[in-house]
LUMRO-58607 format. One record per residue (C-alpha): residue number from 0; residue in three letters; x, y, z. Coordinates in steps of 0.1 Angstrom, whole numbers, always signed. Example, Ala and Ser with C-alpha at 12.3 -4.5 7.8 and 13.67 -1.06 7.14 Angstrom:
0 ALA +123 -45 +78
1 SER +137 -11 +71
//
This chain:
0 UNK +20 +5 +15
1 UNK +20 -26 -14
2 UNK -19 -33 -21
3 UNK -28 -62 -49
4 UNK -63 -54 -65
5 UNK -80 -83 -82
6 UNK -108 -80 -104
7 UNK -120 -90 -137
8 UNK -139 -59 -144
9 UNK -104 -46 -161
10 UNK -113 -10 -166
11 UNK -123 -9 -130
12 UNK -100 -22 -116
13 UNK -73 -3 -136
14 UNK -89 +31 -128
15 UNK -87 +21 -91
16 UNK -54 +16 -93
17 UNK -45 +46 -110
18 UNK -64 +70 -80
19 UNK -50 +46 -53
20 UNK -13 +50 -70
21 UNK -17 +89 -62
22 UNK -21 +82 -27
23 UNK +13 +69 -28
24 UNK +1 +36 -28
25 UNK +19 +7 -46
26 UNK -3 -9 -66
27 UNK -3 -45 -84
28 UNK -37 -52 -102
29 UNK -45 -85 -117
30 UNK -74 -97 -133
31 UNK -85 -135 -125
32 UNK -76 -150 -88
33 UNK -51 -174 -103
34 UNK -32 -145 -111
35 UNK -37 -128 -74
36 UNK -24 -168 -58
37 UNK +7 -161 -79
38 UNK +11 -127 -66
39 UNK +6 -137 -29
40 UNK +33 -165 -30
41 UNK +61 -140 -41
42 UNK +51 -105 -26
43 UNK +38 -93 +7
44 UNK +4 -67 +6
45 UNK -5 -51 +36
46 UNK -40 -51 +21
47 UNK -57 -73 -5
48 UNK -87 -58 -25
49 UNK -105 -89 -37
50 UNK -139 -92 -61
51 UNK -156 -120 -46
52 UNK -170 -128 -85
53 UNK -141 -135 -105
54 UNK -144 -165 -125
55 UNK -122 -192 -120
56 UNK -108 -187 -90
57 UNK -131 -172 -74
58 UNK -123 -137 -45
59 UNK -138 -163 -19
60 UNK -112 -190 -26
61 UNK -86 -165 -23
62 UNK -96 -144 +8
63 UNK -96 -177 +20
64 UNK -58 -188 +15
65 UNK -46 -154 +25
66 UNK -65 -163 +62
67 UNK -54 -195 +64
68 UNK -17 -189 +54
69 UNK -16 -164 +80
70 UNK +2 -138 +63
71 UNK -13 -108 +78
72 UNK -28 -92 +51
73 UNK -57 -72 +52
74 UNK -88 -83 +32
75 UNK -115 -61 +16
76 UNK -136 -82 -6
77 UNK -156 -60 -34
78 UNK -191 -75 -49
79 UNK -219 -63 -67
80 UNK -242 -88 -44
81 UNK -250 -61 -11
82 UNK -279 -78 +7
83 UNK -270 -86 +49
84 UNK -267 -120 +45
85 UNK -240 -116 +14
86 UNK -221 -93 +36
87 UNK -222 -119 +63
88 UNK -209 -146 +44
89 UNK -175 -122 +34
90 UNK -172 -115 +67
91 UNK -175 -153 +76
92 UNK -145 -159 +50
93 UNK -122 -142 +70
94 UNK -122 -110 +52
95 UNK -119 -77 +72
96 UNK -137 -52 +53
97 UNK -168 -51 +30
98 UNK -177 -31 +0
99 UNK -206 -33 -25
100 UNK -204 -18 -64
101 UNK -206 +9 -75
102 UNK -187 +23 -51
103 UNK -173 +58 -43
104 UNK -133 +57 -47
105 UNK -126 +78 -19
106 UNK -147 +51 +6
107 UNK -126 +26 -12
108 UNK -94 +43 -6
109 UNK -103 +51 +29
110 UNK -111 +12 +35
111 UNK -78 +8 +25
112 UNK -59 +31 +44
113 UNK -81 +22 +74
114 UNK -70 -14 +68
115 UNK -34 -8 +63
116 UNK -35 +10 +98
117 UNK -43 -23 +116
118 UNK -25 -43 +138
119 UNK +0 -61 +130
120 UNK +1 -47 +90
121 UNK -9 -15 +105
122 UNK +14 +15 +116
123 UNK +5 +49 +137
124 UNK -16 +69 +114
125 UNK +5 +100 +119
126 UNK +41 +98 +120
127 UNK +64 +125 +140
128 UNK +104 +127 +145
129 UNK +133 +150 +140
130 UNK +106 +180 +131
131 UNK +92 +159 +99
132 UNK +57 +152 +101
133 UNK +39 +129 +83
134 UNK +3 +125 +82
135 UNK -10 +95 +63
136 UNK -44 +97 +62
137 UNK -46 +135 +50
138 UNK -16 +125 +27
139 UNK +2 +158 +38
140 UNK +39 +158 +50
141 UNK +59 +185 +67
142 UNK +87 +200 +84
143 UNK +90 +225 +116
144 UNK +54 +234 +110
145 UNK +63 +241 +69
146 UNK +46 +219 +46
147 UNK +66 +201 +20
148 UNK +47 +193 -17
149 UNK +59 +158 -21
150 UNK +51 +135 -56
151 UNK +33 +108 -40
152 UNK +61 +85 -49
153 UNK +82 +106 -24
154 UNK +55 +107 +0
155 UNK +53 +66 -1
156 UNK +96 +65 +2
157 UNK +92 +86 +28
158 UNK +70 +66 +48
159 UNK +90 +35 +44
160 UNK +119 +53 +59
161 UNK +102 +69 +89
162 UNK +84 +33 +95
163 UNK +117 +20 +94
164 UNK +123 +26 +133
165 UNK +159 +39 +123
166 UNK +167 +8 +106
167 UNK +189 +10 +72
168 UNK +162 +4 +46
169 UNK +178 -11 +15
170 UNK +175 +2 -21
171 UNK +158 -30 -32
172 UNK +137 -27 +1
173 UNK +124 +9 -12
174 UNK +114 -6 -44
175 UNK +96 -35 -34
176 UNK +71 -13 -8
177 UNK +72 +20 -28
178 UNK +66 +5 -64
179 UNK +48 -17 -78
180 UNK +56 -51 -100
181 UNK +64 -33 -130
182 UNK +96 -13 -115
183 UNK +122 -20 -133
184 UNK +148 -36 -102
185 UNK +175 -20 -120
186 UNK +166 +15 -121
187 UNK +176 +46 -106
188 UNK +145 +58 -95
189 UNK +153 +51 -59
190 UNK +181 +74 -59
191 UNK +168 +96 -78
192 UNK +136 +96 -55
193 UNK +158 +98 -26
194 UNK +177 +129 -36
195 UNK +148 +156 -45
196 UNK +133 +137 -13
197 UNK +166 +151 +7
198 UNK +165 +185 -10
199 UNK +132 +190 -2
200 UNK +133 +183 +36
201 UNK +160 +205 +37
202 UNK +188 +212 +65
203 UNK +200 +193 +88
204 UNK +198 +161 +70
205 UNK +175 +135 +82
206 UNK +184 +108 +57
207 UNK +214 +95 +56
208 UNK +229 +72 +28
209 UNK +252 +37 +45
210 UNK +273 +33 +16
211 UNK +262 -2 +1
212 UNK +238 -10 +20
213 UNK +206 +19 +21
214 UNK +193 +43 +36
215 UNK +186 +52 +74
216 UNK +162 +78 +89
217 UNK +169 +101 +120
218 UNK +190 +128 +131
//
């Protein structure tokens, strides 16, 4: 899943990138909501992890065009304010999920996950077809009952392609939902990705390659 994390605090929010990034998360992180406005127009985030205190443009502002634009991303708005009637107000914005600083990462992350799961930006938690299994939440994957040790960036193409309702997913599809901003659109790391990705699931294949056009999931 594509996430955008906004928040001023920089070595936070960096650091909470980072862990979410090992999840097999795809992670853009900016640091004013100006910059998150930007991000919105262009890209689509299944979730949104907003501080409500940035200056400028404030988390509120923004929690509040994603709603009313109606793009169906999933809100968790992050303040260092936790009293009922401060959690009432975010809720009151539109936003779907709460969390006061400090925080525990792994309640973060699982926010996130839980969020991403959701109707309509949400998918079935655990994924299961042609033997492969993949269990999001436990980030585990596996195979005819054998587990597979996946980089989370294979765990994250892998997803996409099982998701993918044995649709052909394009190259520049995979890098948009597997990577983040910084991926460089002309590299190989797709291919590359999808090659140990192959080797790893073994025989018989389960993706398959539509010459110039991507890649397809299923038997």
């Amino acid at each position: 899943m594509r996430v955008l994390l906004a928040d001023d605090e920089r070595l936070l929010a960096d650091t909470v990138a980072e862990g979410l990034r090992k999840l097999s998360m795809a992670v853009d992180v900016c640091y004013d909501g100006e910059a998150a406005l930007e991000r919105l127009g262009v890209n689509q985030y299944a979730v949104a992890v907003l501080d409500r205190d940035m200056p400028g443009r404030t988390g509120d502002e923004v929690c509040r065009w994603i709603v009313q634009s109606e793009l169906g991303t999933r809100i968790l708005i992050l303040t260092a304010a936790g009293g009922i009637r401060d959690r009432v107000d975010g809720f009151g914005l539109g936003a779907d999920d709460y969390l006061t600083k400090p925080f525990a990462f792994a309640e973060l992350a699982a926010r996130v996950q839980a969020l991403a799961r959701r109707p309509p930006s949400g998918f079935a938690p655990v994924l299961d077809e042609h033997g492969v299994v993949l269990d999001v939440p436990r980030h585990r994957a596996s195979r005819d009952g054998e587990l597979l040790d996946l980089t989370p960036k294979e765990f994250a193409v892998l997803s996409v392609l099982m998701r993918s309702g044995g649709q052909v997913v394009s190259a520049e599809t995979l890098l948009e939902q597997a990577w983040d901003e910084h991926a460089d659109p002309f590299t190989n790391a797709v291919r590359v990705a999808v090659m140990t990705l192959r080797r790893k699931l073994g025989d018989p294949p389960v993706i398959h390659t539509v010459p110039r056009v991507g890649y397809r999931f299923g038997g």
